[in-house]
C-alpha positions as CSV (number, residue, x, y, z in Angstrom):
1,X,10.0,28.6,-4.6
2,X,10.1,28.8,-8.2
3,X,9.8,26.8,-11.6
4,X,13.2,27.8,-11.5
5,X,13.9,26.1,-8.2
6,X,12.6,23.0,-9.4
7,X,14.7,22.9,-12.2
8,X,18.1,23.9,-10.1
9,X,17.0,21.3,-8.0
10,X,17.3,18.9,-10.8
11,X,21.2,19.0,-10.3
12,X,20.8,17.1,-7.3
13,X,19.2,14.2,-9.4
14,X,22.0,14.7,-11.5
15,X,24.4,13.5,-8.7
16,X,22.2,10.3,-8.1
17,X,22.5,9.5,-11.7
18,X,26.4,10.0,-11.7
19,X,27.0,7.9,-8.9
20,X,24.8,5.1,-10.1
21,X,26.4,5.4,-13.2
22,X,29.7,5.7,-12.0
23,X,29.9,2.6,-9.1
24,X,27.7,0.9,-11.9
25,X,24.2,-0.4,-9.7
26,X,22.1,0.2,-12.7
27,X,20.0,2.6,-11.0
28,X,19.9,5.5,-13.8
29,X,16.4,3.9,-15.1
30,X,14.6,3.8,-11.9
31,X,16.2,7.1,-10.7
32,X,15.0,9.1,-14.2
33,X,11.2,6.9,-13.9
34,X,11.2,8.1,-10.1
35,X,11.7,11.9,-10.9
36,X,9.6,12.1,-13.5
37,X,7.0,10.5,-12.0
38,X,7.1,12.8,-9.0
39,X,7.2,15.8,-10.6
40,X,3.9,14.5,-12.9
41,X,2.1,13.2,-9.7
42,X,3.1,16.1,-7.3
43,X,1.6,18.8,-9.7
44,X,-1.1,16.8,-10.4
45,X,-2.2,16.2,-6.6
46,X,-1.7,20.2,-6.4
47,X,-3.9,21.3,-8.9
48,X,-6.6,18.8,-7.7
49,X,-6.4,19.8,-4.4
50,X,-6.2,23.6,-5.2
51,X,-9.9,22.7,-6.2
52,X,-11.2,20.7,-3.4
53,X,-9.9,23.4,-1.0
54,X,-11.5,25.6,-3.2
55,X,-14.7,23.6,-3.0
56,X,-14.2,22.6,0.4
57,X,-17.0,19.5,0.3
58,X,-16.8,17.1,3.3
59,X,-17.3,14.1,0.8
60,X,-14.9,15.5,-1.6
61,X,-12.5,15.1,1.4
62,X,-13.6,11.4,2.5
63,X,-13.7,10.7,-1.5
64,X,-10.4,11.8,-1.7
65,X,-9.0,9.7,1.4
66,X,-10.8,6.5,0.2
67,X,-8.8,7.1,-3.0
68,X,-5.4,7.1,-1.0
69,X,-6.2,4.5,1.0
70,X,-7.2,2.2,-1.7
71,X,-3.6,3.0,-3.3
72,X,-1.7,2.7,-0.8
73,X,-3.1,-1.1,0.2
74,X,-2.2,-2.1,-3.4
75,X,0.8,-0.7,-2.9
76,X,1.8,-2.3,0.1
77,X,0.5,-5.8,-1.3
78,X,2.0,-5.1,-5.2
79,X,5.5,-6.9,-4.1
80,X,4.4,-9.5,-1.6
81,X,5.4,-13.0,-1.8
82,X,2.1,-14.2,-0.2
83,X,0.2,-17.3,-2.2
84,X,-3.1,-15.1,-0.8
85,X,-4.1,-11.4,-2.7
86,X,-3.7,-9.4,0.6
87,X,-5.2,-6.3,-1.4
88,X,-8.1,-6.2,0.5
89,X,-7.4,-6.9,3.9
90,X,-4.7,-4.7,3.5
91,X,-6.7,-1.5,2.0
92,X,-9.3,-2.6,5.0
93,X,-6.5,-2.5,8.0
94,X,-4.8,0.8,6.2
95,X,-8.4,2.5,6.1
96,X,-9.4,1.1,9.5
97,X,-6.4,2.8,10.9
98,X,-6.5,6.4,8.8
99,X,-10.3,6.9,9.6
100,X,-10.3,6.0,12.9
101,X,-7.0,8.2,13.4
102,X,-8.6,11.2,11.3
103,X,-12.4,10.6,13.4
104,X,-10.1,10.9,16.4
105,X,-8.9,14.1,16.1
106,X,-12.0,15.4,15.2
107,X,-14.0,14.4,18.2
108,X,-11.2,15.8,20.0
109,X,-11.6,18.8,18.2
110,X,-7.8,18.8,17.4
111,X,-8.2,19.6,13.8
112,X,-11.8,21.0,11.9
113,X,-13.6,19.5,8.8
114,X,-10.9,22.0,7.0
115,X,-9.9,19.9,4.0
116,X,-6.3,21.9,4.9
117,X,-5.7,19.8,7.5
118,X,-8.1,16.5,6.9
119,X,-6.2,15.8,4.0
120,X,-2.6,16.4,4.1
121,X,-2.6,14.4,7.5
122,X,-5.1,11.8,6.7
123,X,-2.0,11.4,3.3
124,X,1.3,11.1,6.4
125,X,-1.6,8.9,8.4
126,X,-2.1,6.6,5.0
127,X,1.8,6.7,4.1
128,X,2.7,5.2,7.2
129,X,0.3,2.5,7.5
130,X,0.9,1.7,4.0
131,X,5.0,0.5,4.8
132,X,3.3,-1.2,8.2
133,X,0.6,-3.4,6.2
134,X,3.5,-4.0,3.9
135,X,5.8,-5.2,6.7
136,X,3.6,-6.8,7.9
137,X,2.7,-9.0,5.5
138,X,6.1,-9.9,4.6
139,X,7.3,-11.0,7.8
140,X,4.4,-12.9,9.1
141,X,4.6,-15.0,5.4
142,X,8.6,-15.6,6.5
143,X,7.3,-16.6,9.8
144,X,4.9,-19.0,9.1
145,X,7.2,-20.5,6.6
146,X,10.3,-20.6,8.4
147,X,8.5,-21.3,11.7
148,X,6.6,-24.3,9.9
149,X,7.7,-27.7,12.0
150,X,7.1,-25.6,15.1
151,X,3.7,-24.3,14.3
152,X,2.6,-28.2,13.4
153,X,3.9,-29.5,16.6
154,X,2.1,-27.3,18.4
155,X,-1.0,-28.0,16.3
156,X,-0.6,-31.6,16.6
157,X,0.0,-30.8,20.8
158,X,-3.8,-29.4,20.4
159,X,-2.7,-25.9,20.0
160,X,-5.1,-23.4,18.2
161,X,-3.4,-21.2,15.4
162,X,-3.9,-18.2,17.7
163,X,-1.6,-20.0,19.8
164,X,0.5,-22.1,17.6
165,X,1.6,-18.5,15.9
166,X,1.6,-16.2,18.6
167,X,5.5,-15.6,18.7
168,X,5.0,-14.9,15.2
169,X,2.4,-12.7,15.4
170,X,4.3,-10.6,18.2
171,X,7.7,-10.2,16.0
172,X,5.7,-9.5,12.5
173,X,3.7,-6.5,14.9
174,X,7.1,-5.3,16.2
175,X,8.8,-5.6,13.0
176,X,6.1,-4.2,10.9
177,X,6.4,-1.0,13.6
178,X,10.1,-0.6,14.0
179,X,10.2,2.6,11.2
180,X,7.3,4.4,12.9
181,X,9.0,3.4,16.7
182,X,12.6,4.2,15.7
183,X,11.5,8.1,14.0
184,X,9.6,8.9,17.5
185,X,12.8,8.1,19.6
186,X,15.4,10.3,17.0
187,X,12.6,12.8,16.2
188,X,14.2,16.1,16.8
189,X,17.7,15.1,18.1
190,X,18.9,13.1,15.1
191,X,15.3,14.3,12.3
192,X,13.2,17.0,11.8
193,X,10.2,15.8,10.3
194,X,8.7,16.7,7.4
195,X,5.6,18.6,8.9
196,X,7.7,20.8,11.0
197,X,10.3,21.3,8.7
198,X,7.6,22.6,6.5
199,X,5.8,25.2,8.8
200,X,9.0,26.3,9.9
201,X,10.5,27.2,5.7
202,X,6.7,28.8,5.9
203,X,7.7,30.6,8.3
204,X,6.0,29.6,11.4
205,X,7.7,29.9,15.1
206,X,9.8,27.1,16.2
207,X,7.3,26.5,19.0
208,X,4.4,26.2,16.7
209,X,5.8,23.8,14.5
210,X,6.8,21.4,17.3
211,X,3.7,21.3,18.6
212,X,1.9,20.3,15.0
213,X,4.8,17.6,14.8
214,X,3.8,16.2,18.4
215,X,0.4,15.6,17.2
216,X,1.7,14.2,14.3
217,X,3.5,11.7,16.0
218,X,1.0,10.9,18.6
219,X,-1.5,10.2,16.0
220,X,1.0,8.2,13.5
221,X,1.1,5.8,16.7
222,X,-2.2,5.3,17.0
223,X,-2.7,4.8,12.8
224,X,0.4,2.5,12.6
225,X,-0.5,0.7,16.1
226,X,-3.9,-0.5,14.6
227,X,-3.1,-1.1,10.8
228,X,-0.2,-3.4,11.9
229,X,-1.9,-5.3,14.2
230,X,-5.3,-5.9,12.0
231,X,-3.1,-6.7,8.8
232,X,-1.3,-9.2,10.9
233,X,-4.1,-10.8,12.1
234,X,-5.6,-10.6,9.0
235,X,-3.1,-12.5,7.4
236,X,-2.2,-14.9,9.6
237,X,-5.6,-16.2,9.6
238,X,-4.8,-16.8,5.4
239,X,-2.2,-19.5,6.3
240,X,-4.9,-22.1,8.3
241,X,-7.8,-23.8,7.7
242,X,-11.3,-23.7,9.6
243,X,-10.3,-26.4,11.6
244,X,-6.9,-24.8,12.2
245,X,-4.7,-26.9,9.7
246,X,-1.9,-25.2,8.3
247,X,-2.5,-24.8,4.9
248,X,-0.1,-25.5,2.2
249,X,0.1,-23.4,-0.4
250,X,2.6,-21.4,-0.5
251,X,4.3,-22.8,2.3
């Protein structure tokens, strides 16, 4: 691939921006903002990890992790309706999820301290958790608010909130899962995933790159599993008091 490819490629943008233009959504802005910025923030991610692979520093690595992880839980919190800042436990169940994932494999001896293979998994690991806190977080607010004269009669009854939201807690953790569930049951019949589509342009066997996208999956699972359940606990607790009284801001 060339600087030439890259700029071919751009003819594919091009058909975006005519069809936007042409069934008139208004989508030309956010298409042009949304290339641009790739193209910026892809070669600048490749340059700075040209170095740290150069360098190859085990708390460059972690450094560099932190840094996605913090990003990604303001991403997944920038659009929620919340009345609560979920920022924090949101970066919290996102970094709970990728460290434990990436220690994991490590003490499995799945993957080394390589920053080769640390980094660019610990960034799918991050990626995935980061649409599951956002999920998350959205459906257990439209829970708690739609689910309101429910949740208060079952206060009133002597419930706990534990219990007074626990139907809400198990459909925000299915629904905050249902991307990361729905790719392992097409994976390979109706998707090839990114990581083995890549080894196999590199030119690695079939066999090999299945068996890197297997470990993928297993360990996207394990990342999403936790991160959803710990931002929705997290964030259910927001929504009562102490003394468990629904609280009423933002309700």
């Amino acid at each position: 691939m060339t600087i030439y490819d890259i700029l071919a490629s751009l003819a594919l943008v091009g058909v975006a921006i005519g069809i936007s233009l042409y069934e008139k959504v208004q989508l030309e802005k956010d298409i042009l903002i949304g290339t641009i910025r790739t193209f910026v923030q892809l070669i600048a991610i490749g340059y700075a990890l040209e170095i740290i692979f150069n360098l190859n520093k085990l708390y460059l690595i972690l450094l560099t992790i932190l840094v996605m992880v913090i990003i990604g839980g303001f991403t997944a919190t920038r659009r929620s309706k919340s009345f609560f800042n979920g920022f924090s436990l949101s970066t919290f169940s996102i970094g709970l999820g990728t460290f434990f994932t990436v220690g994991l494999l490590l003490i499995l001896k799945i993957i080394t301290t390589d920053p080769k293979y640390m980094i660019p998994l610990a960034g799918m690991i991050v990626g995935n958790c980061m649409n599951a806190s956002a999920l998350a977080l959205e459906r257990i607010d439209s829970e708690v608010k739609s689910k309101k004269a429910q949740i208060e009669a079952a206060l009133a009854l002597g419930a706990t909130s534990k219990q007074a939201t626990e139907r809400s807690f198990k459909n925000t953790v299915k629904a905050a899962m249902i991307p990361t569930l729905n790719m392992m049951k097409i994976v390979g019949i109706v998707q090839l995933p990114g990581a083995m589509t890549g080894m196999i342009l590199a030119g690695a066997s079939p066999i090999s790159a299945v068996t890197i996208q297997i470990i993928v999956m297993y360990m996207l699972i394990c990342s999403v599993t936790l991160t959803a359940i710990l931002t929705t606990i997290l964030a259910s607790r927001k929504y009562f008091t102490l003394n468990h009284q629904l609280v009423e801001v933002g309700i």
